[in-house]
C-alpha positions as CSV (number, residue, x, y, z in Angstrom):
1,X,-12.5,13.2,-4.9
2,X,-12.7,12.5,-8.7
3,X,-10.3,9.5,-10.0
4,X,-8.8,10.0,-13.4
5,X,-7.9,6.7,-14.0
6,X,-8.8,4.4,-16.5
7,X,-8.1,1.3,-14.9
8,X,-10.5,-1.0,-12.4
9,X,-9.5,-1.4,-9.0
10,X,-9.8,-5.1,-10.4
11,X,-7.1,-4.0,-12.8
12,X,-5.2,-2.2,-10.1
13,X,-5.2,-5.8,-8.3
14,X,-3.4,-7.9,-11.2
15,X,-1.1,-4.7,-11.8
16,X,0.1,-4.6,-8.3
17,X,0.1,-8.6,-8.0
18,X,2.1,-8.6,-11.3
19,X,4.8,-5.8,-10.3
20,X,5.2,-8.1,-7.1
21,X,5.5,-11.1,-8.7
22,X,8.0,-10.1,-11.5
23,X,9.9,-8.1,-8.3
24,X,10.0,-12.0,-6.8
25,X,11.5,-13.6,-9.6
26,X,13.9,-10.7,-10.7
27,X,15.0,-11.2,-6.8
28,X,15.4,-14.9,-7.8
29,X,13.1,-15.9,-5.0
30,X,10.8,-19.0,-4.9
31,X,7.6,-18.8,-3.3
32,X,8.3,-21.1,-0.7
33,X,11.3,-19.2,0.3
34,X,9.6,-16.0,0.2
35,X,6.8,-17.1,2.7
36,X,9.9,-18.2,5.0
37,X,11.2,-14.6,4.4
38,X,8.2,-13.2,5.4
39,X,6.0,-15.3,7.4
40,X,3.4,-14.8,4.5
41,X,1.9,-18.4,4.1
42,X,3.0,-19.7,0.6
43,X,-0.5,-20.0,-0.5
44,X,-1.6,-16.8,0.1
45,X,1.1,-15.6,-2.1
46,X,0.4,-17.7,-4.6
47,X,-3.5,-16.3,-4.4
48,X,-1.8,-12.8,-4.2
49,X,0.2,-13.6,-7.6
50,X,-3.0,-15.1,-9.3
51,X,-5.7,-13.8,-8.0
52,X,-4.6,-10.1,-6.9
53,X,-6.0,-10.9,-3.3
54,X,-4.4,-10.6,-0.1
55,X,-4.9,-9.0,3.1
56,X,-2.8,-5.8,3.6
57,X,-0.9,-7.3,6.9
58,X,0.4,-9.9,4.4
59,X,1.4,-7.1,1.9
60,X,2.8,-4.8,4.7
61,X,4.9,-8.3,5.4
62,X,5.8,-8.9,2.4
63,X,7.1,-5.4,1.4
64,X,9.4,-5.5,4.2
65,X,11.2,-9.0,3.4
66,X,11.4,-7.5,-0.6
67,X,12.5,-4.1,1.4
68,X,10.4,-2.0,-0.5
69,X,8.5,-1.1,2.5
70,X,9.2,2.5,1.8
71,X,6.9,2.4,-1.2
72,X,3.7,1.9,1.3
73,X,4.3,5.3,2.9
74,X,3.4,6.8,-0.4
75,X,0.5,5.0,-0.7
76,X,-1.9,7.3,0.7
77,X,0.3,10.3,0.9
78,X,-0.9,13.7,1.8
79,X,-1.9,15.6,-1.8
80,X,0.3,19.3,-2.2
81,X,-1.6,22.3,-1.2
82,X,-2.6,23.9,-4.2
83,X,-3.8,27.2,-2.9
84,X,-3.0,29.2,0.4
85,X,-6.7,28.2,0.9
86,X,-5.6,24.6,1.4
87,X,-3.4,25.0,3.9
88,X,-5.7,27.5,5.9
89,X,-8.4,24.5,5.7
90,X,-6.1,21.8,6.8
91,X,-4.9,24.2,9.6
92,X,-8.1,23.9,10.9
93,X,-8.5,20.7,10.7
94,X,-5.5,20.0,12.4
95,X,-6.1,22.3,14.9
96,X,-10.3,21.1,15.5
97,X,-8.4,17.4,15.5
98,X,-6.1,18.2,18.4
99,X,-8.9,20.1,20.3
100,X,-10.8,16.9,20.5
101,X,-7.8,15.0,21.6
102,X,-7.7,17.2,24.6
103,X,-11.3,16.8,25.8
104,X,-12.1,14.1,29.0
């Protein structure tokens, strides 16, 4: 699939790390209180904040003590169908999918 961005996925990193962090403070939180919160060790928040790096267990954790957990189910969201040809094609794909499931 052809991205449109015009951003890095390095630049993606410090924009999500810098949305979290400003959602921290705004929440009035400390670091320290947030890893308590969350169970996310303080410094790997801190290298989250900083560096954009974290593991996406830590992330999932985190976004549930901000409670903006919701946001992750839109991460990787199904795209609309565009055409009735869409929907035929995921039809099928479904319906190859659940065949598989089925086999021994």
């Amino acid at each position: 699939m052809l991205s449109l961005s015009l951003m890095t996925p390095k630049q993606y990193q410090a924009a999500i790390a810098e949305r979290f962090r400003d959602l921290r403070l705004f929440r009035d939180l400390s670091r320290k209180t947030l890893s308590a919160m969350s169970g996310v060790p303080e410094p790997s928040i801190r290298r989250f904040e900083l560096q954009g790096e974290i593991s996406l267990r830590s992330l999932v954790q985190l976004a549930f003590a901000l409670e903006v957990e919701d946001q992750l189910a839109i991460l990787f969201a199904k795209p609309p169908a565009a055409t009735l040809d869409d929907i035929e094609r995921a039809d099928d794909r479904l319906a190859r999918k659940a065949k598989r499931r089925g086999r021994k």
